[in-house]
VEXLUM-995503 format. One line per field, with one value per residue (C-alpha): residue number from 0; z, x negated, y negated. Coordinates in steps of 0.05 Angstrom, whole numbers. Each point is the difference from the previous one (the first is absolute). Layout:
% VEXLUM-995503
n	NUM, ... $
up	Z, ... $
east	X, ... $
north	Y, ... $
//
This chain:
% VEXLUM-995503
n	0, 1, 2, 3, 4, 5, 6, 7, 8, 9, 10, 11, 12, 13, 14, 15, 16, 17, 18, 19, 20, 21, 22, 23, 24, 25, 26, 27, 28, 29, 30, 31, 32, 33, 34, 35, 36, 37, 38, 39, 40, 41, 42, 43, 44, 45, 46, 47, 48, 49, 50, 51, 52, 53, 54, 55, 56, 57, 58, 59, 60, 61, 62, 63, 64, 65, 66, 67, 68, 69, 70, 71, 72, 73, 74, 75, 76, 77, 78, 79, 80, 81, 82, 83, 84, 85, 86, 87, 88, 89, 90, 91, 92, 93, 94, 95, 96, 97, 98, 99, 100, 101, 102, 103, 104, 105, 106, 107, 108, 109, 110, 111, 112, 113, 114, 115, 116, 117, 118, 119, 120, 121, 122, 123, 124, 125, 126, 127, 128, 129, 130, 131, 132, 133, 134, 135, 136, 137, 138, 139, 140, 141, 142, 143, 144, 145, 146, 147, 148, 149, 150, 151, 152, 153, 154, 155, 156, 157, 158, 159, 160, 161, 162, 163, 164, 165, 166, 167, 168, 169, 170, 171, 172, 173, 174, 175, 176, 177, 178, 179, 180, 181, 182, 183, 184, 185, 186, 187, 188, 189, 190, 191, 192, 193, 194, 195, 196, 197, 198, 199, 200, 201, 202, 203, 204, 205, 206, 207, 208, 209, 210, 211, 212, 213, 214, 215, 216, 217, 218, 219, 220, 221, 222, 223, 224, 225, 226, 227, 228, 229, 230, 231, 232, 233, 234, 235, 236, 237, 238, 239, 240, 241, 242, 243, 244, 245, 246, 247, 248, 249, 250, 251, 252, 253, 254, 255, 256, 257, 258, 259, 260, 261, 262, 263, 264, 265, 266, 267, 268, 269, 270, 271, 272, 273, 274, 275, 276, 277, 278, 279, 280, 281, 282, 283, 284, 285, 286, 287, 288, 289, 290, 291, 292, 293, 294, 295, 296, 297, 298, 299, 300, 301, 302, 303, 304, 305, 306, 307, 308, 309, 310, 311, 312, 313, 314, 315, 316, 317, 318, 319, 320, 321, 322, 323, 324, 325, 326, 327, 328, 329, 330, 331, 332, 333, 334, 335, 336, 337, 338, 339, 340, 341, 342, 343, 344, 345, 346, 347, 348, 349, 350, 351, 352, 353, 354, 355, 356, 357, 358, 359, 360, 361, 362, 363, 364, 365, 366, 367, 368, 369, 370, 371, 372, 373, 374, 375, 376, 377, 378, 379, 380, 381, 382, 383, 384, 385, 386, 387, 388, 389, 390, 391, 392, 393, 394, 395, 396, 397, 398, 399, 400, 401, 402, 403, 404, 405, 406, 407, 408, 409, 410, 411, 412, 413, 414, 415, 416, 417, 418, 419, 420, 421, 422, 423, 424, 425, 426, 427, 428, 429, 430, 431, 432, 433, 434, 435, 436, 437, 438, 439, 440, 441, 442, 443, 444, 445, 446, 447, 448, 449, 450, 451, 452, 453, 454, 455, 456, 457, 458, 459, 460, 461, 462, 463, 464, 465, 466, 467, 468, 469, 470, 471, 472, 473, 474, 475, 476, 477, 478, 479, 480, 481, 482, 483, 484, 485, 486, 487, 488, 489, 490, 491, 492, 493, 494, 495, 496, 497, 498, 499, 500, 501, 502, 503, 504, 505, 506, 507, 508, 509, 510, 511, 512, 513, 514, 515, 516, 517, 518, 519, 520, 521, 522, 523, 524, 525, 526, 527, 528, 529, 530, 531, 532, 533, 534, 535, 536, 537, 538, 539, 540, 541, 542, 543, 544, 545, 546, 547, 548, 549, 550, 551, 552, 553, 554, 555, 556, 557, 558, 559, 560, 561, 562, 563, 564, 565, 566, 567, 568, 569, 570, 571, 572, 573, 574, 575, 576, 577, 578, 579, 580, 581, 582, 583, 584, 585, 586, 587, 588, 589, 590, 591, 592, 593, 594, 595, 596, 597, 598, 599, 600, 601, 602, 603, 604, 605, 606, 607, 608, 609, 610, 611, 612, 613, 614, 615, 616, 617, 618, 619, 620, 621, 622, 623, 624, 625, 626, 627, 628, 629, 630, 631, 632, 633, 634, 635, 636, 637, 638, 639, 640, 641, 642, 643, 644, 645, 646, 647, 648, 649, 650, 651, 652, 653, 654, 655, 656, 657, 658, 659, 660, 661, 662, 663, 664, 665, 666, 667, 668, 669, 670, 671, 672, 673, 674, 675, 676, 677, 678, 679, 680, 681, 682, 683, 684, 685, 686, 687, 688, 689, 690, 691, 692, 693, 694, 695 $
up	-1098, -17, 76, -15, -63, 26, 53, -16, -27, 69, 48, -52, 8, 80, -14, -30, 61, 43, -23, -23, 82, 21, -48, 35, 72, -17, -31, 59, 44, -34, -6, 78, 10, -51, -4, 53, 54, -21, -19, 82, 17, -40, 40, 59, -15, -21, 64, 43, -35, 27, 63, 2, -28, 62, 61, -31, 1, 64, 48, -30, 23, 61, 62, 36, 73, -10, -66, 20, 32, -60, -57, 38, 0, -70, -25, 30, -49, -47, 25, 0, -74, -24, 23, -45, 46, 48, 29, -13, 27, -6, 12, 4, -42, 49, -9, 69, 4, 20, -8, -10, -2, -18, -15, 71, -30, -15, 78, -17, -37, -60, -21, -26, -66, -12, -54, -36, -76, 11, -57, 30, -14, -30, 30, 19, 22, 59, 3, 73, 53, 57, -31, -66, -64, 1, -46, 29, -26, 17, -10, 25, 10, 25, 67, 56, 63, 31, -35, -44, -38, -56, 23, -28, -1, -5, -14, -1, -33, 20, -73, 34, -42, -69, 16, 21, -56, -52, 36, 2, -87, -1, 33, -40, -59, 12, 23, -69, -31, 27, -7, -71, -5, 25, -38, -62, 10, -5, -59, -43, 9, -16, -64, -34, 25, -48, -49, 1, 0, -69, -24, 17, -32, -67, 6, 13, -68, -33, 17, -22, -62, -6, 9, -55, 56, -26, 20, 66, -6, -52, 52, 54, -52, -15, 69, 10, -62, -6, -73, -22, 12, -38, 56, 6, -65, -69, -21, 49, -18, 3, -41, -57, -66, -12, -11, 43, 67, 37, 88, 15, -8, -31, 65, 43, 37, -34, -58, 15, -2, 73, 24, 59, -26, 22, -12, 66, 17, -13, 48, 17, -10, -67, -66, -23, 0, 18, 73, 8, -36, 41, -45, 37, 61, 11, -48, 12, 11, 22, -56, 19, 8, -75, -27, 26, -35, -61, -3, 5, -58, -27, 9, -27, -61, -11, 9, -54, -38, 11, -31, -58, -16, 0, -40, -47, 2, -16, -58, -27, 0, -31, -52, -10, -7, -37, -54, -66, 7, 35, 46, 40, 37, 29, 54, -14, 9, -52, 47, -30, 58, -40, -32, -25, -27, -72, 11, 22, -61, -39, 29, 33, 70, 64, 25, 79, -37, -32, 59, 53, -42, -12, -69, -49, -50, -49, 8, -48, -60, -48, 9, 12, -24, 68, -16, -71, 44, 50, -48, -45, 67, 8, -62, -48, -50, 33, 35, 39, 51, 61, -46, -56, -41, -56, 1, -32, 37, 27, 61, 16, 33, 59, -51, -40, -55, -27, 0, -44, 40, -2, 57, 27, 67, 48, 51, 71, 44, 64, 5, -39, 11, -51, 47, -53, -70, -20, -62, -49, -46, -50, -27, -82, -9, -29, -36, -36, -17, -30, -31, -36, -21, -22, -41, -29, -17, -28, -40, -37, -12, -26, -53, -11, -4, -60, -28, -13, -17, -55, -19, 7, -47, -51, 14, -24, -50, -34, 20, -41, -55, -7, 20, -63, -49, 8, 8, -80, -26, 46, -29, -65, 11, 37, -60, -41, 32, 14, -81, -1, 46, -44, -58, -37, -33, -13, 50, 47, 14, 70, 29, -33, 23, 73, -9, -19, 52, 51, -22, -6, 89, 7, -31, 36, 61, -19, -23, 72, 31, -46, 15, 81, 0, -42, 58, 49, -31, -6, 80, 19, -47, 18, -75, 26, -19, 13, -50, 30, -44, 2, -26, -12, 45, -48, -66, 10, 44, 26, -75, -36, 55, -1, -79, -3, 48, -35, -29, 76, 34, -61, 17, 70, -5, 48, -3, 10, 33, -7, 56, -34, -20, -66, 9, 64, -9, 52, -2, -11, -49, -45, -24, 70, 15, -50, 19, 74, -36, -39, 53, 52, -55, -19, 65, 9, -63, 25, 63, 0, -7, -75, -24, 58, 14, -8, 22, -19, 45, -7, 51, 39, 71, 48, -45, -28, -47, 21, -57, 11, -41, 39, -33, 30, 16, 53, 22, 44, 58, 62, 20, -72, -11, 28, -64, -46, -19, 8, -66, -28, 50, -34, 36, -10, -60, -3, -13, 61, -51, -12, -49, -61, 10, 24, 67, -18, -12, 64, 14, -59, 8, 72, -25, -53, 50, 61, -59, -15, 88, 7, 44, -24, 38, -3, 24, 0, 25, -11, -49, -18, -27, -2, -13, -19, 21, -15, 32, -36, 35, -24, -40, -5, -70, -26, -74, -55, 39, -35, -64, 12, 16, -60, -47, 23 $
east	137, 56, -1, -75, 13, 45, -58, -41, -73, -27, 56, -25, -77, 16, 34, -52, -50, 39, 6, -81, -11, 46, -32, -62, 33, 22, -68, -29, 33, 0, -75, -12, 56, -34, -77, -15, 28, -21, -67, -5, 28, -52, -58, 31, 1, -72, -18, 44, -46, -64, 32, 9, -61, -27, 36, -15, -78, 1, 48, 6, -79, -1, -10, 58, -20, -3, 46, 52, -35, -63, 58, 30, -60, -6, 67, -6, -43, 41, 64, -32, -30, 65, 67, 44, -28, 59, -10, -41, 23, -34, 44, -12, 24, 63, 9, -27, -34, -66, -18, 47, -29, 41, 2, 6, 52, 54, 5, 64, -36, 31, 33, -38, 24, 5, -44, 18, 1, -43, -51, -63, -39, 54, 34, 72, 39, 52, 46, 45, -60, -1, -43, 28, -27, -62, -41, -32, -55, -5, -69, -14, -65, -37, -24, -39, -31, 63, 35, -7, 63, 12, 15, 54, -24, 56, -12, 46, -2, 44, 27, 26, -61, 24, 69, -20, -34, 59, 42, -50, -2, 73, 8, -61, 32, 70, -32, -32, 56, 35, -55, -9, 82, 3, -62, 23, 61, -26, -50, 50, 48, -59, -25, 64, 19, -63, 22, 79, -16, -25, 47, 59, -36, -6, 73, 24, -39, 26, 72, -30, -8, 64, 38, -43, -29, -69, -20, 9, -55, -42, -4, -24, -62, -17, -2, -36, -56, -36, -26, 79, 2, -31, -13, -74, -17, 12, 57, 41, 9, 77, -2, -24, 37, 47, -53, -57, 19, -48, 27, -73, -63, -56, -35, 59, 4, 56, -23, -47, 34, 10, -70, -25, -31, -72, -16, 6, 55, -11, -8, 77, -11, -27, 30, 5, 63, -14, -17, 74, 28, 39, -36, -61, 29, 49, -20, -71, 13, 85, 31, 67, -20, -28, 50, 48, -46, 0, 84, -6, -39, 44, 59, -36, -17, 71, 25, -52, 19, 80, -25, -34, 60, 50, -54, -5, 90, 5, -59, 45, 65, -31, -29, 76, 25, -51, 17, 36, 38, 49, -25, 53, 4, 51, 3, 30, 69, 5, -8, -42, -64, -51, 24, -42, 0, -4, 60, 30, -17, 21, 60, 40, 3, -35, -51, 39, 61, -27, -35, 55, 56, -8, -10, -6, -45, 56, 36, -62, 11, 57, 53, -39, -71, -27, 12, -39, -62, -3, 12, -59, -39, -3, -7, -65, 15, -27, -62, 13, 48, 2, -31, 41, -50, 37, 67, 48, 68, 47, 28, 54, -10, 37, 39, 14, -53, -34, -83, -34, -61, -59, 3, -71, 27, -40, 30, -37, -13, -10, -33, 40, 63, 35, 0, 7, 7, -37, 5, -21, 47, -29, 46, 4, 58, -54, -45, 62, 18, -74, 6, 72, -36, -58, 47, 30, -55, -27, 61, -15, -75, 36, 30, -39, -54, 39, 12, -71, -20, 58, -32, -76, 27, 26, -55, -54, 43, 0, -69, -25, 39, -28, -71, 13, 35, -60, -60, 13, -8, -52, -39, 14, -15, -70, -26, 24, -37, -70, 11, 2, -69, -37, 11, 41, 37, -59, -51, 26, -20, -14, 58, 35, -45, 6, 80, 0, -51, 52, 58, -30, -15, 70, 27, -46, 26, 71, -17, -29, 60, 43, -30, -3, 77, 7, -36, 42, 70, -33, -19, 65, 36, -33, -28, -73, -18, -77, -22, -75, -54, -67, -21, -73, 4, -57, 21, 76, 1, -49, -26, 65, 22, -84, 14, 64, -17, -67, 13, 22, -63, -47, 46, -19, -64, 1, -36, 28, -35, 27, -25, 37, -27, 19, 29, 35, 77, 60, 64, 50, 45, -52, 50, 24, -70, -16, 50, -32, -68, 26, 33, -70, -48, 56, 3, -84, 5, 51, -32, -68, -55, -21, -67, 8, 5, 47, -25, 50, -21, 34, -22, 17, 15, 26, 27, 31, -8, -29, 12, -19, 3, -51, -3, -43, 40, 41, 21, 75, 18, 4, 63, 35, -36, 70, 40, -46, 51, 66, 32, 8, -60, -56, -59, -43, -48, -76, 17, 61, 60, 44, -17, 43, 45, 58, -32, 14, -68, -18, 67, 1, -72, 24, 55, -42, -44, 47, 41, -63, -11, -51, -20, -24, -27, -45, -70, -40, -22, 30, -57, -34, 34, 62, 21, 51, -12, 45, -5, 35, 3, -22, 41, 15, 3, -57, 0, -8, -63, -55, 33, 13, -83, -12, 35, -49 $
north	-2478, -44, -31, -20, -21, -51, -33, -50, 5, -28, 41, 61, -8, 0, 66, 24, -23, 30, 73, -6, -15, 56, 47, -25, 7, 71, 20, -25, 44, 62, -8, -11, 66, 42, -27, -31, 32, 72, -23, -14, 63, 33, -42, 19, 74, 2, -44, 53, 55, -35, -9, 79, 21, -46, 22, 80, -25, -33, 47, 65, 22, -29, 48, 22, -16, -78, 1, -48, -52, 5, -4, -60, -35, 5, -5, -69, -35, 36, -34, -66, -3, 26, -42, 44, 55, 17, 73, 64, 64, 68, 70, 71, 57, 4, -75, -14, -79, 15, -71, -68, -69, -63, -70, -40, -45, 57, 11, 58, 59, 22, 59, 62, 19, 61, 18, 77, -9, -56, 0, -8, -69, -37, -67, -1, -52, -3, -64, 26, -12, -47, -49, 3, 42, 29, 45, 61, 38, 79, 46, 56, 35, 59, 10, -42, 7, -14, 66, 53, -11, -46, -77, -50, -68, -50, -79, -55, -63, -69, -28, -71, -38, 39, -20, -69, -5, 21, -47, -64, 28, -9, -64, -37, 31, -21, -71, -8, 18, -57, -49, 11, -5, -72, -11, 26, -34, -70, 28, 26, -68, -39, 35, 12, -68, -11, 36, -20, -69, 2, 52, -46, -59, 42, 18, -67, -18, 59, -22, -69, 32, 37, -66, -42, -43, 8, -81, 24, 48, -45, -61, 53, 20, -70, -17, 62, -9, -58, 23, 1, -66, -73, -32, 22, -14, 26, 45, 41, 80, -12, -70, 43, 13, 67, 56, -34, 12, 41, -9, 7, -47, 31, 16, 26, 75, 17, -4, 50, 62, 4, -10, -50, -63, 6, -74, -40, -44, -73, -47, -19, -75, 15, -30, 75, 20, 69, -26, -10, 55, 47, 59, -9, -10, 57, 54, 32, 76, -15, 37, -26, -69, 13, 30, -52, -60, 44, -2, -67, -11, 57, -48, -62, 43, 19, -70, -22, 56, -13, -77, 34, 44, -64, -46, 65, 2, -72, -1, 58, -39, -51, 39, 30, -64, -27, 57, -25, 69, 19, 54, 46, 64, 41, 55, 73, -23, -56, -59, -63, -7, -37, -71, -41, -80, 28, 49, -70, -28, 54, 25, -66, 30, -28, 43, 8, -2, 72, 32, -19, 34, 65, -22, 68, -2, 24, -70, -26, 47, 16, 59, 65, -32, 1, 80, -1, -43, 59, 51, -38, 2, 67, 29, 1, -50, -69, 22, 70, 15, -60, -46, -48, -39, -47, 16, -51, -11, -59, -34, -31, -77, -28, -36, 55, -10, 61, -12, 44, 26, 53, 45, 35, 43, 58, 41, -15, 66, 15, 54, 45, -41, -54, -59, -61, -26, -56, -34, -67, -31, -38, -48, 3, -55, -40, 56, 12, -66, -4, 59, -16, -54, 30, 49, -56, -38, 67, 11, -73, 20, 62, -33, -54, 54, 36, -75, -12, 78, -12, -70, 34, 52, -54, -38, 55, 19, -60, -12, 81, -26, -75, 23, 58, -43, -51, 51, 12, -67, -28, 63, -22, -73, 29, 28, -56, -47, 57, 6, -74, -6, 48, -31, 44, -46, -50, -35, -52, -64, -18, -29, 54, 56, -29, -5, 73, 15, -34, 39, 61, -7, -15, 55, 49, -30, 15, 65, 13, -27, 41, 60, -15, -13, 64, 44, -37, 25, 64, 4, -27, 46, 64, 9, -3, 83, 19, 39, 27, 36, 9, -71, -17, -69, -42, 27, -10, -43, -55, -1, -25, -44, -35, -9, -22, -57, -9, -81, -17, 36, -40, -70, 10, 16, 54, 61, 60, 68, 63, 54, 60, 72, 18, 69, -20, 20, -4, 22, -58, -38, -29, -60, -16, -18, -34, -49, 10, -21, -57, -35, 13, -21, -57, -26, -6, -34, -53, -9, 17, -53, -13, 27, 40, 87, 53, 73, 58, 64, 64, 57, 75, -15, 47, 50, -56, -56, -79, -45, -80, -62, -55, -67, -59, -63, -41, 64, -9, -25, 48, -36, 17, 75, 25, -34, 31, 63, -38, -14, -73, -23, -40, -27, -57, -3, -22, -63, -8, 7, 51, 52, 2, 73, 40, 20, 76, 31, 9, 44, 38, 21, 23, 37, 38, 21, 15, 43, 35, 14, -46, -69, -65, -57, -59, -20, -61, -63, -68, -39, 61, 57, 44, 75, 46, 69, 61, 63, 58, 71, 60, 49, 74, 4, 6, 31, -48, -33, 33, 0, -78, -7, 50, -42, -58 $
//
């Protein structure tokens, strides 16, 4: 096996011709020996029998006196109708011829054989006679006119035709044979010459291959398609981008899974390309000539594929080095493989300076904290084991310079083997020079923080204690001057009574500021307690803060409607809102229209509680709605100035109801109207209500 293992596929398919014709040869041969031959035999046998059966009919009953010359006569036609025919012999019981008749041609008789044991009616066959082997037929039968006794009736046969006829077998056989052996000779070296041809093609490409000579190849398919070239118009299939290439043109065999192209050949001076396309011309049914076509476009893939894999390298290391990071991995051994233009930056080395050195990624780190990053690595701490998400560390620069950096790492696998490390190093030299300054700069806020809390604190210290020394006197002086206006002390005259009039609006204005700043030192203090019962809101509330503003509602001329139930209660700090009330209703007073509305609606919403104050007017601007609730903002009167006040109303009211869990907010439209709605939640405790609406 190992000798035809060495020959050659053609010298091997000769081989194999050549044992397939002597199997034939030998086949041949036993078939003519052991078919054939015997099949004659057997004819001759049976024609011996009708030979005997015959001579018995035609000699045995014939009268004695003329026997001899009668069964002559007879036997003669017999002789001439039957050339195998070469003697008939008839004996008595003693084995005496009583009658022998042969074939002219033998001239020598032949010898009697002598016939005991002979089994009656069968042929036997003598090779040793004069005229070469015979085959004899024996019969005996009862008696005749020529005797009484039993006769033996002995026929021989010549077998010179069945033995010509084996040999003439033989040589047409052995003739054959050796036609079909030059024939198959010049076959077989033309079909594997066929089929070598393009096998040695295909391994001269594949060597192509194996070398990196794939232009080689490439030229050979361009000059083999037409479609994979420009020249006939419009884009070649191998002038296409990486990820377009297709080797065949939408209408080529082999890109039809092997089948024939049923579509006729185009003329060959036709502008199709396909007319000159070696597909067409040499595939058809050749599976070799197809598959050798297909390897070529196999090649031409891989070379477009080999140009997609170097554009797809190059876009990487660009992207690498287009990286603000530094980005470096290293194998299992330590050694730096991956270096890119932001490790440069980072680090002071030159990238072939790195990779050409054996350079160990230890070199980069501090004493024994390359050990703490692998230990980090593995462990649980920065992202599971393999992975290192975060972790803060240092390197050391070519010059010696430690960079603080932020290290994110994974362990690369192959399979289940540790091949590489790869990791990014974000450089923090300049995070931490923000952030010292940031701590500085937060260190001076800091203090310049506790600075103003301490001057704040003065501040509303001083402020409480101003605002209280002065809240006692301007009372006084108030009712002075109210005692003054209603005549008390005697009538006034006119000027006097408007002078009064005049002073008394002042002081109400201080008193209001007064009491605003006095909220304020209470908010900022912390000494703003909510003390909630069950308040009847129009009774306690709306009611005193309607009268006590009842000269500026008749000044204005406004009129005032109240949408309230009488028994309608709500759990909350009863003087806290009527500051809230004061400072709503104040505010539609100051900036509503004169002779114009006020609507006070109080109402059970949602569990909860929707209180509103509306007032017609200018209403505010959409663009200063969102200063409404600051503190010290003051909008715009009717009339375009500034409203005479501290700008606190608005935030205390807020306060009062954010204490109390609530919302407020603002609704209207500029030159029509405005609203303050509140929106209190509901409560749990509920006893003291009905007494609250009894007591109504």
């Amino acid at each position: 096996m190992q000798f035809i293992s060495r020959l050659s596929f053609q010298n091997k398919i000769m081989l194999v011709t050549l044992a397939m014709l002597l199997f034939v040869v030998v086949t041949g041969a036993v078939a003519i020996e052991r078919l054939i031959l015997p099949a004659m035999e057997k004819d001759l046998e049976f024609e011996a029998g009708r030979v005997n059966r015959t001579v018995l009919s035609q000699v045995v009953e014939l009268p004695r006196e003329d026997f001899e010359s009668e069964a002559k006569r007879r036997l003669f036609t017999l002789f001439q109708v039957r050339p195998k025919l070469l003697f008939v012999e008839l004996t008595d019981a003693d084995n005496r011829v009583i009658f022998q008749m042969e074939k002219e041609a033998l001239g020598e008789g032949i010898d009697r054989w002598i016939s005991e044991g002979v089994q009656p009616g069968s042929l036997y066959s003598r090779e040793k006679t004069p005229h070469g082997p015979i085959y004899e037929m024996v019969t005996q039968t009862r008696g005749s006119h020529v005797s009484n006794a039993p006769l033996t009736v002995r026929v021989g046969f010549s077998t010179k035709s069945l033995d010509d006829l084996g040999r003439q077998l033989f040589q047409v056989l052995i003739t054959t044979a050796l036609v079909l052996l030059v024939v198959s000779f010049f076959v077989t070296r033309w079909f594997t010459r066929m089929i070598v041809l393009p096998v040695n093609r295909l391994l001269g490409m594949a060597h192509c291959l194996a070398t990196g000579r794939l232009e080689d190849v490439v030229k050979e398919v361009k000059a083999k398609f037409p479609c994979a070239n420009s020249d006939f118009g419009g884009e070649g299939v191998l002038d296409k981008g990486p990820g377009e290439f297709t080797p065949y043109c939408s209408r080529c065999p082999l890109a039809r899974n092997g089948e024939v192209m049923e579509a006729p050949l185009p003329p060959r001076d036709s502008a199709d390309p396909c007319s000159q396309c070696a597909v067409y011309a040499r595939s058809g049914k050749d599976e070799l000539s197809r598959l050798f076509l297909a390897f070529q476009c196999m090649a031409a893939g891989i070379r477009s594929y080999q140009e997609r894999l170097r554009l797809r390298y190059e876009f990487e290391q660009r992207l690498l080095d287009a990286c603000p990071d530094g980005i470096m991995a290293n194998d299992r051994e330590g050694r730096i493989i991956l270096f890119n233009k932001g490790a440069e930056r980072l680090l002071g080395y030159e990238s072939k300076e790195v990779l050409e050195t054996r350079f160990s990624v230890e070199q980069i780190y501090p004493p024994r904290e390359a050990h703490a990053v692998k230990k980090a690595l593995l462990s649980e701490e920065y992202g599971g084991p393999g992975i290192l998400v975060d972790y803060s560390t240092e390197v050391i620069r070519k010059d010696g310079r430690s960079i603080p950096i932020r290290l994110s790492a994974a362990i690369l696998y192959k399979g289940s083997q540790e091949i590489a490390v790869v990791g990014f190093f974000h450089d923090l030299s300049e995070l931490r020079e923000y952030m010292d300054a940031i701590i500085q700069a937060n260190n001076s806020l800091d203090a310049a923080n506790k600075r103003l809390s301490r001057l704040n604190r003065h501040y509303m210290e001083m402020l409480s204690f101003v605002t209280h020394e002065l809240k006692s006197p301007v009372s006084n002086a108030f009712m002075s001057a109210n005692a003054l206006k209603q005549g008390i002390f005697g009538s006034l005259s006119r000027d006097q009574d408007f002078m009064v009039d005049a002073v008394c609006r002042n002081l109400t204005q201080s008193m209001e500021m007064i009491r605003h700043y006095l909220d304020l030192a209470r908010i900022e203090r912390d000494e703003f307690p909510v003390q909630k019962r069950w308040t009847p809101i129009l009774a306690e509330i709306v009611e005193p803060v309607l009268k006590g503003m009842g000269n500026a509602i008749r000044e204005r001329g406004v009129k005032v409607e109240v949408n309230i139930p009488d028994d309608f209660c709500w759990n909350l700090d009863p003087e806290l809102f009527r500051g809230v009330f004061t400072n709503l209703v104040g505010n539609a007073l100051k900036y509503g229209e004169e002779s114009g509305r006020i609507r006070i609606t109080v109402q059970r919403e949602d569990g909860g509680v929707r209180m509103e104050v509306w007032n017609s007017g200018a209403g505010v601007r959409e663009g200063d709605r969102h200063r409404l609730f600051q503190r010290f903002q003051r909008l715009q009167g009717p009339r375009g100035g500034a409203v005479r006040g501290t700008g606190l109303g608005l935030f205390i009211t807020r306060t009062i109801v954010e204490r109390h869990g609530g919302t407020i907010h603002s609704e209207g439209e500029e030159g029509s109207w405005i609203s303050f709605v509140i929106r209190l939640p509901s409560t749990s405790e509920s006893q003291g209500e009905e007494e609250c609406q009894m007591n109504q």
